[in-house]
Residue, then its C-alpha position, 0 to 999 in steps of 0.5 A: x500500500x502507499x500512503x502520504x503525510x504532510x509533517x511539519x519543520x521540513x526545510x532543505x535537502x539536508x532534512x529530506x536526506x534525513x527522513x529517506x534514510x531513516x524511514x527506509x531501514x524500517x521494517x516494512x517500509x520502501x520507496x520513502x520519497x519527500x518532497x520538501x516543497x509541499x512537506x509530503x513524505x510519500x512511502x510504500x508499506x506492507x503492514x497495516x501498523x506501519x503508518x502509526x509506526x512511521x508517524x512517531x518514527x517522523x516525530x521523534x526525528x523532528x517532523x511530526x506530522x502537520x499541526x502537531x508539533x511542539x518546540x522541542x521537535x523543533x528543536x530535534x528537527x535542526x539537528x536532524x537537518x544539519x546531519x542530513x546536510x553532512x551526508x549529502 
């Protein structure tokens, strides 16, 4: 099945970076794309868990899902940024 969500503090490559990598070594998850321009990551997924699991997968990275997020995922958010820059 593919599913998209809309996740809030995605600002640049480095955080698109970040998000494909971690998302795509989650059991069950493939195909992660991310599109910063609209803040949609988009992936493929074969159990039905799997989108509960990859939205705290999303927040506890700094990219909770839209409307829900708080400073201190804010603040995780520009750390996972600048990791995902370094590994560009």
């Amino acid at each position: 099945m593919k599913t998209s969500i809309v996740v809030d503090n995605l600002k640049c490559g480095g955080c698109a970076n970040t998000i494909t990598k971690k998302l795509s070594v989650l059991e069950g998850i493939s195909n992660v794309s991310v599109d910063k321009d609209t803040s949609t990551v988009t992936y493929e997924y074969t159990d039905e868990k799997t989108p509960e699991t990859v939205e705290a997968a999303l927040a506890k990275m700094g990219y909770p899902k839209e409307g829900t997020s708080s400073l201190g995922q804010k603040a995780k958010s520009f750390v996972s940024c600048a990791t995902g820059k370094m590994d560009l």
